[in-house]
KOLNUDREN-199908 format. One line per 10 residues: number of its first residue (from 1); their letters; for each residue z, y, x of N, C-alpha, C. Coordinates in nm, 2 decimals, m for minus. Layout:
N
NUM> a> Z:Y:X:Z:Y:X:Z:Y:X ~ ...
END
This chain:
280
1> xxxxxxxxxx> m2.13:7.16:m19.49:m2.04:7.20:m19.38:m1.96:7.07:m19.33 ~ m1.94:7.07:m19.21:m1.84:6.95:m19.13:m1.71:6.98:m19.18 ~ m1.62:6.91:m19.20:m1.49:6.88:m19.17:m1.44:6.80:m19.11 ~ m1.33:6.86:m19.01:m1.24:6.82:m18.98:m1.19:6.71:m19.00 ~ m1.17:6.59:m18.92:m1.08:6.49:m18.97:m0.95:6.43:m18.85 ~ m0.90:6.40:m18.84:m0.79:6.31:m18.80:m0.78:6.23:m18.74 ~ m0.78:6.16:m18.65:m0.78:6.02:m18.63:m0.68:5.99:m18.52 ~ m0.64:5.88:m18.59:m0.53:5.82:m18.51:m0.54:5.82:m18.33 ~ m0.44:5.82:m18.23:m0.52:5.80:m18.11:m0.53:5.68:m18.08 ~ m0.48:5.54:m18.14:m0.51:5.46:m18.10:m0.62:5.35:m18.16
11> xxxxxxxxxx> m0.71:5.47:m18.25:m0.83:5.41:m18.31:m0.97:5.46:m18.26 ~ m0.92:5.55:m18.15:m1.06:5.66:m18.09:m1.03:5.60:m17.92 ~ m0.93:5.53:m17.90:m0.89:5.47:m17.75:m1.00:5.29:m17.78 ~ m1.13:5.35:m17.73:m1.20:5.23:m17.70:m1.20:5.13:m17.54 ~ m1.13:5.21:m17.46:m1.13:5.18:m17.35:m1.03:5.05:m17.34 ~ m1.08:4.92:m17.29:m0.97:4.81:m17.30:m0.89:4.87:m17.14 ~ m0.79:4.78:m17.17:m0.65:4.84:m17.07:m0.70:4.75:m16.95 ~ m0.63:4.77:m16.80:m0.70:4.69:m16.70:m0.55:4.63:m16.69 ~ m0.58:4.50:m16.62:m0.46:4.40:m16.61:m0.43:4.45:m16.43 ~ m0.27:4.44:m16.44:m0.20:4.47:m16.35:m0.26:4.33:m16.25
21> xxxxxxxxxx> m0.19:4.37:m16.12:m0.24:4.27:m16.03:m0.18:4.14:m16.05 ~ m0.24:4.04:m15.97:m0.18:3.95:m16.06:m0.25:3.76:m15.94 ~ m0.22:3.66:m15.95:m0.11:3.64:m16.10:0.02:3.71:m16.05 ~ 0.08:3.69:m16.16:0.26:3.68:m16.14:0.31:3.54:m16.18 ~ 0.44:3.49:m16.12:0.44:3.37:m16.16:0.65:3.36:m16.07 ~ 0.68:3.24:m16.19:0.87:3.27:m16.16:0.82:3.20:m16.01 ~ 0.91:3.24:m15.92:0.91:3.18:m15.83:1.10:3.18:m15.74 ~ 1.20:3.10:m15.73:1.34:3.09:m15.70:1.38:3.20:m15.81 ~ 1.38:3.13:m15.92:1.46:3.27:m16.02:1.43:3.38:m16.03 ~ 1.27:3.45:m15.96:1.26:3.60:m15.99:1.09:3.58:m15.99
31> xxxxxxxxxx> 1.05:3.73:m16.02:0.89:3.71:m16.04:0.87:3.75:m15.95 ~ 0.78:3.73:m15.86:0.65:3.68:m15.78:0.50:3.73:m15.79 ~ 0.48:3.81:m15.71:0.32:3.78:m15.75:0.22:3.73:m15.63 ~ 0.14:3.66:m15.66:0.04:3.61:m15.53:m0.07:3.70:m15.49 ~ m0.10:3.72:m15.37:m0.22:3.80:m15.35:m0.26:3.73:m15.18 ~ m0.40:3.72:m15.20:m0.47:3.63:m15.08:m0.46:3.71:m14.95 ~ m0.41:3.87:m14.96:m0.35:3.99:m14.87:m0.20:3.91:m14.80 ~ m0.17:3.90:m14.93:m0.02:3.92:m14.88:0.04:3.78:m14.91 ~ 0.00:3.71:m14.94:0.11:3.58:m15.00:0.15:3.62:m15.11 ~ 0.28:3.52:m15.15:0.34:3.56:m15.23:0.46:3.65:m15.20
41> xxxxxxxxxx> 0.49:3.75:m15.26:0.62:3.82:m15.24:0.66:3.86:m15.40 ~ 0.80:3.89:m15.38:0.90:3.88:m15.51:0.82:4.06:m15.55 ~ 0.85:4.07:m15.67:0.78:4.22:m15.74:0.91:4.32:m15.68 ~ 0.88:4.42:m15.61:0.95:4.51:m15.59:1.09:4.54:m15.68 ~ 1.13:4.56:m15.69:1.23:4.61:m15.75:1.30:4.54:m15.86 ~ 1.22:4.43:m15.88:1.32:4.36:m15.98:1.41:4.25:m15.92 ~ 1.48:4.24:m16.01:1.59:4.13:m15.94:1.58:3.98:m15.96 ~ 1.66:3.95:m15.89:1.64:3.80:m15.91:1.75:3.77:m15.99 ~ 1.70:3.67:m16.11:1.74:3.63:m16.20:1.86:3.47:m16.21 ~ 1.92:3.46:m16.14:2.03:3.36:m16.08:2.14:3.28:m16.19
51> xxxxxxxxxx> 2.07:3.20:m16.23:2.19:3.11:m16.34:2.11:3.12:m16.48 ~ 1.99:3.27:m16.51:1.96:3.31:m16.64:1.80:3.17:m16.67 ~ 1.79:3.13:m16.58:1.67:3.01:m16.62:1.55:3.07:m16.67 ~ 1.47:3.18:m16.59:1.37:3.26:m16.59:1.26:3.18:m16.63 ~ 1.18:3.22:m16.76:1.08:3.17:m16.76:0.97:3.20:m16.81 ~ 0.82:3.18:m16.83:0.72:3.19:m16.88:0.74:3.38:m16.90 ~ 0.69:3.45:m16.78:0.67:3.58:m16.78:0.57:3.63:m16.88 ~ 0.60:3.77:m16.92:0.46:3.84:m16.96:0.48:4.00:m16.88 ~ 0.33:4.00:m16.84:0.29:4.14:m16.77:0.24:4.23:m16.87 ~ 0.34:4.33:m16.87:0.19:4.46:m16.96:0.05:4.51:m16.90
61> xxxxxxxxxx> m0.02:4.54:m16.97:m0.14:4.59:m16.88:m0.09:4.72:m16.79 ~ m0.17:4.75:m16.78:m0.18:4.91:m16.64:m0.17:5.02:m16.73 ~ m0.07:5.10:m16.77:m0.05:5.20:m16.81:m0.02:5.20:m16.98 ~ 0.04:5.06:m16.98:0.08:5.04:m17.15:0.22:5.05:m17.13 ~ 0.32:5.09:m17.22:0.43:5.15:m17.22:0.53:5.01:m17.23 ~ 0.56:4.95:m17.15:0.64:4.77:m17.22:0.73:4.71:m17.07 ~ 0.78:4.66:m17.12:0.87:4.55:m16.96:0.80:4.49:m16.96 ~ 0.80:4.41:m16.83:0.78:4.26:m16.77:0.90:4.23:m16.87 ~ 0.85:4.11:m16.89:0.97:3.99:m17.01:0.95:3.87:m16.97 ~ 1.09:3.81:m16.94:1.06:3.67:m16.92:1.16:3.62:m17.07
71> xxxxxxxxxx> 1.12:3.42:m17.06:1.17:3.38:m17.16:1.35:3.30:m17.09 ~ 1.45:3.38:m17.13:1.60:3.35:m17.05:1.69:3.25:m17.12 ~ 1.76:3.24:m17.01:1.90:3.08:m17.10:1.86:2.99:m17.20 ~ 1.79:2.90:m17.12:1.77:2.82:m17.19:1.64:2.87:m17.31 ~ 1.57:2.92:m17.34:1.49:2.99:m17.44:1.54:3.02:m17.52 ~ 1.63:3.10:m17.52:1.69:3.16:m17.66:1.69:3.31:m17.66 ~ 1.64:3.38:m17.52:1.65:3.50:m17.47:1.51:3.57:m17.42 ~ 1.45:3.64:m17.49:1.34:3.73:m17.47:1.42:3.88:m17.38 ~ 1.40:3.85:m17.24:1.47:3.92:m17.13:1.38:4.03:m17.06 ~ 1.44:4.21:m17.03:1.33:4.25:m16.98:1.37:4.23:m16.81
81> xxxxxxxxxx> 1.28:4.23:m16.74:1.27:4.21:m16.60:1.24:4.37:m16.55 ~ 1.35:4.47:m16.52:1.34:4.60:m16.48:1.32:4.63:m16.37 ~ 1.22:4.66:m16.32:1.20:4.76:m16.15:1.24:4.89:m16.05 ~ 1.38:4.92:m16.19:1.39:5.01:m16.14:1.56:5.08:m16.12 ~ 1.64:4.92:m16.10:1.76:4.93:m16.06:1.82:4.85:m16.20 ~ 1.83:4.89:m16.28:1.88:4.84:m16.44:1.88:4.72:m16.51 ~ 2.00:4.74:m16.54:2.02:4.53:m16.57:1.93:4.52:m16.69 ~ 1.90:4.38:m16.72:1.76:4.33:m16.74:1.90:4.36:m16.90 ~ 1.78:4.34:m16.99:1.79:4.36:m17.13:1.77:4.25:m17.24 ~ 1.86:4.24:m17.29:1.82:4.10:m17.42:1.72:4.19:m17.56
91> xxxxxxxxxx> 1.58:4.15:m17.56:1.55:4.21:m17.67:1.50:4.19:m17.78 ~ 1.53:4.02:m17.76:1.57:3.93:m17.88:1.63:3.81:m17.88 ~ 1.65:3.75:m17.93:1.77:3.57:m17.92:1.69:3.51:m18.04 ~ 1.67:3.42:m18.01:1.67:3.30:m18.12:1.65:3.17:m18.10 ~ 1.62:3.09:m18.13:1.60:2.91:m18.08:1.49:2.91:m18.03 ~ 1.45:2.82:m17.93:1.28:2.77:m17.87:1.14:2.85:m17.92 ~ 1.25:2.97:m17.81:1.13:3.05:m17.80:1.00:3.04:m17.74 ~ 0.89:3.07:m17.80:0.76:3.07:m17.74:0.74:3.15:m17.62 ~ 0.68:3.13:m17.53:0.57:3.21:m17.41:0.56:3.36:m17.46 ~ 0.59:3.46:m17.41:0.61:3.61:m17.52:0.44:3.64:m17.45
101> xxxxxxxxxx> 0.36:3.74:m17.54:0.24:3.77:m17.47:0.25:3.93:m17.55 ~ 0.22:4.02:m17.41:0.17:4.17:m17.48:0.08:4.23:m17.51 ~ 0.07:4.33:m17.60:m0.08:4.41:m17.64:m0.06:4.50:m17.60 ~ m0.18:4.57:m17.61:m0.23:4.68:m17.53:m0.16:4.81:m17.61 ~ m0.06:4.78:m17.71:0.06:4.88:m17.77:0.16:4.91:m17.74 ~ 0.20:4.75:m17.67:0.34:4.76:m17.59:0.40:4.65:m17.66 ~ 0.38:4.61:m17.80:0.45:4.50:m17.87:0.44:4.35:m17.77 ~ 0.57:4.27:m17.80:0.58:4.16:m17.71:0.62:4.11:m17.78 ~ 0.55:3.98:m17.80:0.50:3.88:m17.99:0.58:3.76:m17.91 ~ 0.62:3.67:m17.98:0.71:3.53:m17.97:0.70:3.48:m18.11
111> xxxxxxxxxx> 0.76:3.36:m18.08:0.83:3.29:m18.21:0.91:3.21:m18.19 ~ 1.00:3.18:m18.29:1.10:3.07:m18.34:1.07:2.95:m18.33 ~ 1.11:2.80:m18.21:1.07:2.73:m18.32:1.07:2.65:m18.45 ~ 1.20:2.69:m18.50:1.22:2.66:m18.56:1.16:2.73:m18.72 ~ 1.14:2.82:m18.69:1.10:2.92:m18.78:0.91:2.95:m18.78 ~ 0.88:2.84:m18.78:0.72:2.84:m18.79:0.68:2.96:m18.83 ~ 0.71:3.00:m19.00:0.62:3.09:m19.05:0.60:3.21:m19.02 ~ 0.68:3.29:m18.93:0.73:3.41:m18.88:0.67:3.37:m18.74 ~ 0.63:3.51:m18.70:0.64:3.54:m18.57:0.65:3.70:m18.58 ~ 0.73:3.71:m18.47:0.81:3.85:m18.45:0.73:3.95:m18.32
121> xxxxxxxxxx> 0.72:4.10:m18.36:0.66:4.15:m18.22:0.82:4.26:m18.17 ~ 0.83:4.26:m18.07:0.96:4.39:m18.06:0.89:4.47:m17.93 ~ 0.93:4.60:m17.90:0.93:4.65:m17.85:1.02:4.69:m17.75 ~ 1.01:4.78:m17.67:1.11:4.79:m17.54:1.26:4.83:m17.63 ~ 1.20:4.97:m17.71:1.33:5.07:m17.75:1.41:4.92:m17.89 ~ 1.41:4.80:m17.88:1.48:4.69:m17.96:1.42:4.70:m18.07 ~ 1.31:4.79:m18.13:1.28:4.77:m18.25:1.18:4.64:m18.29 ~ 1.19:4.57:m18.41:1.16:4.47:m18.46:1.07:4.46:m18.57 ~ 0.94:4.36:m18.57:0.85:4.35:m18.65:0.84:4.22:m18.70 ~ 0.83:4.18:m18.82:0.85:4.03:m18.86:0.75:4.03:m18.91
131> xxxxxxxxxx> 0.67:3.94:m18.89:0.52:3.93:m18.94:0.51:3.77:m19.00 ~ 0.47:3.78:m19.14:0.47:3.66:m19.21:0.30:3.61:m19.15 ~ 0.41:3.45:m19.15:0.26:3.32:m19.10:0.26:3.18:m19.20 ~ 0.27:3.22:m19.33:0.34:3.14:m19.45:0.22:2.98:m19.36 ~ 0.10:3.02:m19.35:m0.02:2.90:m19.31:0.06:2.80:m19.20 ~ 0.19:2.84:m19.13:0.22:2.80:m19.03:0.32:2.71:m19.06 ~ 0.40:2.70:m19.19:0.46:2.61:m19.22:0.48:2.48:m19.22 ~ 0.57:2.41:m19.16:0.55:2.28:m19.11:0.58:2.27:m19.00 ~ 0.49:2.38:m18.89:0.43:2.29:m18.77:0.53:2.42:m18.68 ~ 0.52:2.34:m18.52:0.62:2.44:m18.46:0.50:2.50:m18.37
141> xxxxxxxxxx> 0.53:2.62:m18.37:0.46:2.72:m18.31:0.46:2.74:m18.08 ~ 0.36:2.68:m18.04:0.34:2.67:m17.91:0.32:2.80:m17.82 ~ 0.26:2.88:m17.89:0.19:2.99:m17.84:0.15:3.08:m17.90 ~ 0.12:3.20:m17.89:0.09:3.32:m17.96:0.04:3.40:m17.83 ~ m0.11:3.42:m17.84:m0.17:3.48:m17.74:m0.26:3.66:m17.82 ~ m0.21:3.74:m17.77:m0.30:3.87:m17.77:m0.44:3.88:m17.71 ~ m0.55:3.92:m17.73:m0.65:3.98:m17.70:m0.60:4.06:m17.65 ~ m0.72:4.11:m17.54:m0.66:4.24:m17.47:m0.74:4.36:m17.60 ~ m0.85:4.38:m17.70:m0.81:4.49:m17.78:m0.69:4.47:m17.90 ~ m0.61:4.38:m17.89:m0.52:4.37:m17.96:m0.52:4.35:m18.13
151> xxxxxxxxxx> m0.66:4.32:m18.15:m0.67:4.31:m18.27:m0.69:4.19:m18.30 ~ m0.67:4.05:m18.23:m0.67:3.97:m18.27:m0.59:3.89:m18.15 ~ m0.59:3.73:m18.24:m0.43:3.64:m18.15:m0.49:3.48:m18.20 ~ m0.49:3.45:m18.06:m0.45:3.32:m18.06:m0.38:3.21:m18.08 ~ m0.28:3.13:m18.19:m0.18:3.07:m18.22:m0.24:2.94:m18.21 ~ m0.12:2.84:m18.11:m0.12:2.72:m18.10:m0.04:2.67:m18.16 ~ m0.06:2.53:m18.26:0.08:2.51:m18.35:0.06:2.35:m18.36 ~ 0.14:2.26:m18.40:0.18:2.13:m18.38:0.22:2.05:m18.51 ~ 0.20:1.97:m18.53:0.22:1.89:m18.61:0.29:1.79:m18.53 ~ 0.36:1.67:m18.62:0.39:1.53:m18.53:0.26:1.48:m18.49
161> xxxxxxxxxx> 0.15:1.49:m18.56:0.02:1.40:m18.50:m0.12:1.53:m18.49 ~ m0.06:1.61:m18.50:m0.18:1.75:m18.48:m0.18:1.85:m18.43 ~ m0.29:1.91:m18.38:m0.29:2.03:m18.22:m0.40:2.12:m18.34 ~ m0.36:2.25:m18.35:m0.43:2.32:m18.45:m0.43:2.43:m18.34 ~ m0.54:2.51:m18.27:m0.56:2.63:m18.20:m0.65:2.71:m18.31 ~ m0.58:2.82:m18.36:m0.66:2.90:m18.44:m0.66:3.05:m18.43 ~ m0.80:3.11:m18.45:m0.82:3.27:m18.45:m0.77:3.35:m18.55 ~ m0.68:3.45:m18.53:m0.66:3.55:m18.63:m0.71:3.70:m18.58 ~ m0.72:3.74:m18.71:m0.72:3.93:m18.69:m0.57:3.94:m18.70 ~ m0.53:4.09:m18.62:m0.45:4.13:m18.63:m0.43:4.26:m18.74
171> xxxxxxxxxx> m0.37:4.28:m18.85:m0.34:4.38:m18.94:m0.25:4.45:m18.88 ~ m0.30:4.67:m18.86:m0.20:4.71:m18.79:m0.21:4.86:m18.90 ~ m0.10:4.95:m18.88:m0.04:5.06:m18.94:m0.16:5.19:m18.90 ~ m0.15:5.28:m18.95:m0.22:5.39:m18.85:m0.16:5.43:m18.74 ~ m0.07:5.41:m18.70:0.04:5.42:m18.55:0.05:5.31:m18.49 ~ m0.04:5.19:m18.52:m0.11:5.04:m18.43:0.06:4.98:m18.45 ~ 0.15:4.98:m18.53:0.20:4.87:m18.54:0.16:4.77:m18.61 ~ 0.19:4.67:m18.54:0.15:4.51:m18.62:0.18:4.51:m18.76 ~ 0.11:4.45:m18.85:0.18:4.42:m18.99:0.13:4.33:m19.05 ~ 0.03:4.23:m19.05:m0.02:4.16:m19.09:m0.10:4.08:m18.99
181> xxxxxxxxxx> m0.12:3.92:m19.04:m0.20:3.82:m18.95:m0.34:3.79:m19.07 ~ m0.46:3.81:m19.04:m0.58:3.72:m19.10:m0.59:3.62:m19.13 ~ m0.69:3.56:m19.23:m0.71:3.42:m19.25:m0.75:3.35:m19.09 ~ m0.67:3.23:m19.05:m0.70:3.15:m18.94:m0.81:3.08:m18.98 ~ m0.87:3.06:m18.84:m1.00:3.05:m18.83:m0.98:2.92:m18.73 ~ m0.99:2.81:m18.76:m0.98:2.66:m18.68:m1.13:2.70:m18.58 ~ m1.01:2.66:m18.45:m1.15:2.71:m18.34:m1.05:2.54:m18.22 ~ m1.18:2.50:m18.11:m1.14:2.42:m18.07:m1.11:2.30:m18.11 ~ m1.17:2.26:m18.20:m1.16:2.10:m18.26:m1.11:1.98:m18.21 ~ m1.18:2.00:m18.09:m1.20:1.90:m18.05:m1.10:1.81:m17.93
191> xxxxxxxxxx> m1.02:1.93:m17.89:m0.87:1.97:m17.85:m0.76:1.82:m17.96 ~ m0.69:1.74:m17.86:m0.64:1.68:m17.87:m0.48:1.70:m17.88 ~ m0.44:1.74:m17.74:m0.29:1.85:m17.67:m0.31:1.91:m17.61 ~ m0.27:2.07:m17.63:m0.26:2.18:m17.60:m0.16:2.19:m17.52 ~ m0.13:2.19:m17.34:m0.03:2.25:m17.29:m0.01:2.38:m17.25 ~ m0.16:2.47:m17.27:m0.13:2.60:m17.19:m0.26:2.65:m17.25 ~ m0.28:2.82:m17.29:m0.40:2.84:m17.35:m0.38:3.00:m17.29 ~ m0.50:3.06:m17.25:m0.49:3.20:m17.24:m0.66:3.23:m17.22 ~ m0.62:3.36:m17.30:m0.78:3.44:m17.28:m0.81:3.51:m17.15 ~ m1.00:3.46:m17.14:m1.07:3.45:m17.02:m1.17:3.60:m17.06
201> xxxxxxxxxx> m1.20:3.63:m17.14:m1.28:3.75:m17.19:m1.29:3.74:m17.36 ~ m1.36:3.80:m17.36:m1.35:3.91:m17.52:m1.35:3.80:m17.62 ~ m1.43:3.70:m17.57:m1.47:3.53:m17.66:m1.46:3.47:m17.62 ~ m1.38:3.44:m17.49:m1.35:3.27:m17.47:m1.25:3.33:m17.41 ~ m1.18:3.18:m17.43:m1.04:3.12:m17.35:m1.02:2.98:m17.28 ~ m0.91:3.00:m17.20:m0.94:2.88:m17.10:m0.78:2.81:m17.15 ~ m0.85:2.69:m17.19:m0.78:2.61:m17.24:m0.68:2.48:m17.19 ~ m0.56:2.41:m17.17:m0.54:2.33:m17.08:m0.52:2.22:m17.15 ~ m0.60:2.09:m17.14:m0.50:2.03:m17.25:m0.57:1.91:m17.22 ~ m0.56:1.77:m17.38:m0.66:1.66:m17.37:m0.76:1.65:m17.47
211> xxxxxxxxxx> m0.86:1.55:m17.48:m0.94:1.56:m17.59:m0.92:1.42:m17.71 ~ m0.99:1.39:m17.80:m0.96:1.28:m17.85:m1.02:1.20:m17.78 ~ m1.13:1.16:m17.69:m1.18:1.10:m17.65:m1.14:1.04:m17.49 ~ m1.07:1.21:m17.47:m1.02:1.16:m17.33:m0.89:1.23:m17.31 ~ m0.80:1.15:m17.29:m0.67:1.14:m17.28:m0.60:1.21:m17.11 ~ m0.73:1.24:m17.03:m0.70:1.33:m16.90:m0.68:1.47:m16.94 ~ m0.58:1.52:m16.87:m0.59:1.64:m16.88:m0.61:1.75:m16.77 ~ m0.71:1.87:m16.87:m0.82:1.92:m16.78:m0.85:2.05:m16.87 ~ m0.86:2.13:m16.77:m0.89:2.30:m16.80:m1.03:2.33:m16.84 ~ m1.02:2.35:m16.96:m1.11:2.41:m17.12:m1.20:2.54:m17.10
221> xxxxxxxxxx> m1.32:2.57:m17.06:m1.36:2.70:m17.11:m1.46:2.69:m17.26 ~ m1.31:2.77:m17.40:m1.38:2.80:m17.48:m1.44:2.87:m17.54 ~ m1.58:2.88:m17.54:m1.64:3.03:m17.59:m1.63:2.99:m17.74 ~ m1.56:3.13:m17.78:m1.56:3.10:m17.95:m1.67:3.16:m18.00 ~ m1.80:3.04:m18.07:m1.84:3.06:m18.14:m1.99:2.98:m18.07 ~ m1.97:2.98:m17.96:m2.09:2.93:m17.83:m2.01:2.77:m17.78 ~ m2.11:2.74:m17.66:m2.06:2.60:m17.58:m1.90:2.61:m17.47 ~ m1.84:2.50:m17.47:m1.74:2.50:m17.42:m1.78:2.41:m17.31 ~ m1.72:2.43:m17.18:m1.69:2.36:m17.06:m1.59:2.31:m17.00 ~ m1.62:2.20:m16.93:m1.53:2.11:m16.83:m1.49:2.21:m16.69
231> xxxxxxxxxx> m1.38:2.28:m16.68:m1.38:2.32:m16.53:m1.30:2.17:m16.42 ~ m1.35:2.18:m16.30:m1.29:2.07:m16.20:m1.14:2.05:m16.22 ~ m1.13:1.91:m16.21:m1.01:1.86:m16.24:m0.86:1.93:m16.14 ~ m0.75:1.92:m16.20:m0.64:1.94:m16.13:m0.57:1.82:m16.15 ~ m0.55:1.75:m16.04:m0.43:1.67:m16.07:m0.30:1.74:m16.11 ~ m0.24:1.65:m16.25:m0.10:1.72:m16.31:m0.10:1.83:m16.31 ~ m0.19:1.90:m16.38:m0.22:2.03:m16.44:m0.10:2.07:m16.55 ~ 0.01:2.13:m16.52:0.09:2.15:m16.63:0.03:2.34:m16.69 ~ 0.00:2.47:m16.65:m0.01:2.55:m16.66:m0.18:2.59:m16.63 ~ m0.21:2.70:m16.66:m0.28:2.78:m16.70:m0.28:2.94:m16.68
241> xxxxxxxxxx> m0.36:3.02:m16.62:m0.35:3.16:m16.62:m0.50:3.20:m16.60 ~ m0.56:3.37:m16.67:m0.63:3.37:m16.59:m0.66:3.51:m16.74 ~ m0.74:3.63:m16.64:m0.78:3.76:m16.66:m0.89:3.78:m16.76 ~ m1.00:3.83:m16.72:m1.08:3.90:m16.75:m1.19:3.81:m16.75 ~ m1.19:3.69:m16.67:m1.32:3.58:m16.66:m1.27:3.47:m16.60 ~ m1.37:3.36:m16.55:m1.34:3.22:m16.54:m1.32:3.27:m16.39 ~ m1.38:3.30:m16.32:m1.32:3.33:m16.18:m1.18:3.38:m16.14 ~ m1.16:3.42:m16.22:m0.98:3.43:m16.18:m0.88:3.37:m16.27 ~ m0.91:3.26:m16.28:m0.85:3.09:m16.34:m0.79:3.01:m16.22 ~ m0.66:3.08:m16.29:m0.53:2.95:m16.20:m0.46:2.86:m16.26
251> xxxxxxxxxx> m0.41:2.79:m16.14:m0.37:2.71:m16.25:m0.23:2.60:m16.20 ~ m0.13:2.58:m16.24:0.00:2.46:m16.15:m0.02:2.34:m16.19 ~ 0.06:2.32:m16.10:0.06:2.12:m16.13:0.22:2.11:m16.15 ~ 0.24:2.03:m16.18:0.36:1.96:m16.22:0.49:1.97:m16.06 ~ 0.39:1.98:m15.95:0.51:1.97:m15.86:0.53:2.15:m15.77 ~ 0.48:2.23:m15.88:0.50:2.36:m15.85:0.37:2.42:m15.75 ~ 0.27:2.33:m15.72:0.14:2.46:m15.67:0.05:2.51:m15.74 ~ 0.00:2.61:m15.67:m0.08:2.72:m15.76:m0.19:2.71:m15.68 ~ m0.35:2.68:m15.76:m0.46:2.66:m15.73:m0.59:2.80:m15.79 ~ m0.57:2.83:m15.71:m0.70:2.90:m15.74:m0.83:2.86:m15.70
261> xxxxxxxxxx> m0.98:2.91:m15.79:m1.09:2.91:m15.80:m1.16:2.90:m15.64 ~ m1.22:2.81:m15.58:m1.26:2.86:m15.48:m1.43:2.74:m15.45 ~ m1.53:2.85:m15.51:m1.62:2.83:m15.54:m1.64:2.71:m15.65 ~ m1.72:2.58:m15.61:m1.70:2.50:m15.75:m1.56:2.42:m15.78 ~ m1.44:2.43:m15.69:m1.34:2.38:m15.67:m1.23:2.45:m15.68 ~ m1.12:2.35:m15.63:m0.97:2.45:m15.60:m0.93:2.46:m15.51 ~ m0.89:2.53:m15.45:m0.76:2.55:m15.35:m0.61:2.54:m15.37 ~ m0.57:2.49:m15.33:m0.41:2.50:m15.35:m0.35:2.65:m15.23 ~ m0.26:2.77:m15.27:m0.26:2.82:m15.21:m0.12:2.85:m15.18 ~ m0.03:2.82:m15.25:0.11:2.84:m15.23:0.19:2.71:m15.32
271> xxxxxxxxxx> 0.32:2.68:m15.29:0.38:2.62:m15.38:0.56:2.68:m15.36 ~ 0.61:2.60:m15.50:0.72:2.65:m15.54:0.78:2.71:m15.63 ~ 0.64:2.72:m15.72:0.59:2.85:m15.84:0.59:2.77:m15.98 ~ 0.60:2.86:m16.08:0.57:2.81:m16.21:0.55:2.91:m16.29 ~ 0.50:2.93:m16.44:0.47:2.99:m16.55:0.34:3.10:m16.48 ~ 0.20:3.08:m16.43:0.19:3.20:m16.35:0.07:3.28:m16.49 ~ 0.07:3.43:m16.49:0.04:3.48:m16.56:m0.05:3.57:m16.53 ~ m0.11:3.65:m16.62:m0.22:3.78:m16.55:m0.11:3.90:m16.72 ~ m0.19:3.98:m16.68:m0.15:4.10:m16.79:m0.15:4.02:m16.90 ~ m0.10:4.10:m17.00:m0.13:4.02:m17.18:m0.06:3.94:m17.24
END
């Protein structure tokens, strides 16, 4: 006879989440999002952020339970950006904080940098997850990127003479909280400086950075485990953004424009902008 069993709902939830529209990107102290419809315009309802030094946003996906969060004052402030009248919220503090990125749980992951081995996930309601990264000791932590199934993260980390981008699993509860990181898996070798890294689909990511060989810097597509590609150059490429695939890969320059894909090339389509993001 069958029995009955149980299962968690967020182990029977195979459906990956869809990314809010996008990019988003700070633009005069508030977020911003671009659309080839509309320009750019400020996101409804949130405020502008005036004196707080708004930075490096994260978007939750479409119907995940989380704030918009920028990184505030100086980076010591993981800030939510509310739409719906309500002063924005501190829902963490600590020294040189990282780029925050969200999962499809609602958790919004950062780190210390001074505090390498730890990286922390919190959620909206202030609660707190400390997740040991003993492997990370040493080096200051750049980045910490989610998969959109949330089971795995991309961490960029530094040495004085080394750029280490590596694959982890994510270890989670039966109620999908975080609790554990996997053995890292050295991916991207060949990566010299890492200034901007975000996932392009399920196995690659698009990478910003230099190589040892060549000292220009230029936007990475790495498929983990397959061939990586040169996409067309950006002059003074400081940033990186991009969804679901290589076609919606943006990207800034150093004097604040935002270039999008436009056929084998770029367009420049607005300026003014920085940190620009997709969901995640």
């Amino acid at each position: 006879r069958g029995t009955s069993v149980a299962i968690p709902d967020f182990a029977v939830d195979l459906a990956l989440p869809s990314s809010a529209p996008g990019p988003v990107v700070v633009s005069q102290e508030a977020l911003a999002r671009y659309s080839s419809a509309t320009g750019l315009q400020q996101i409804p309802g949130t405020p502008t952020l005036g004196g707080r030094d708004p930075r490096h946003p994260a978007i939750p996906y479409e119907g995940v339970d989380a704030p918009r969060v920028v990184i505030a004052d100086g980076g010591t402030s993981l800030l939510t950006v509310p739409d719906d009248g309500s002063e924005p919220t501190v829902l963490f503090t600590g020294e040189d904080l990282s780029p925050p990125s969200i999962d499809r749980y609602g958790f919004i992951w950062t780190t210390q940098g001074g505090i390498a081995h730890e990286i922390v996930a919190v959620r909206a309601d202030g609660s707190l997850y400390r997740i040991d990264a003993t492997w990370l000791e040493g080096r200051r932590v750049s980045s910490v990127r989610l998969a959109v199934d949330g089971a795995r993260a991309v961490v960029v980390s530094n040495t004085e003479d080394r750029t280490f981008v590596e694959l982890v699993g994510v270890g989670r509860d039966s109620l999908g909280r975080p609790r554990s990181l996997g053995e890292p898996l050295r991916i991207a070798e060949f990566l010299d400086e890492v200034l901007d890294s975000t996932w392009a689909g399920p196995v690659s990511l698009v990478i910003l950075g230099t190589t040892v060989a060549d000292d220009t810097v230029r936007v990475h597509r790495v498929s983990i485990g397959g061939l990586n590609t040169v996409l067309p150059l950006v002059a003074d490429a400081v940033a990186v953004a991009s969804s679901r695939n290589e076609r919606s890969v943006v990207v800034t320059n150093s004097s604040g424009a935002l270039y999008l894909r436009s056929g084998a090339a770029w367009q420049m389509v607005v300026t003014g902008i920085a940190d620009p993001v997709y969901s995640g």
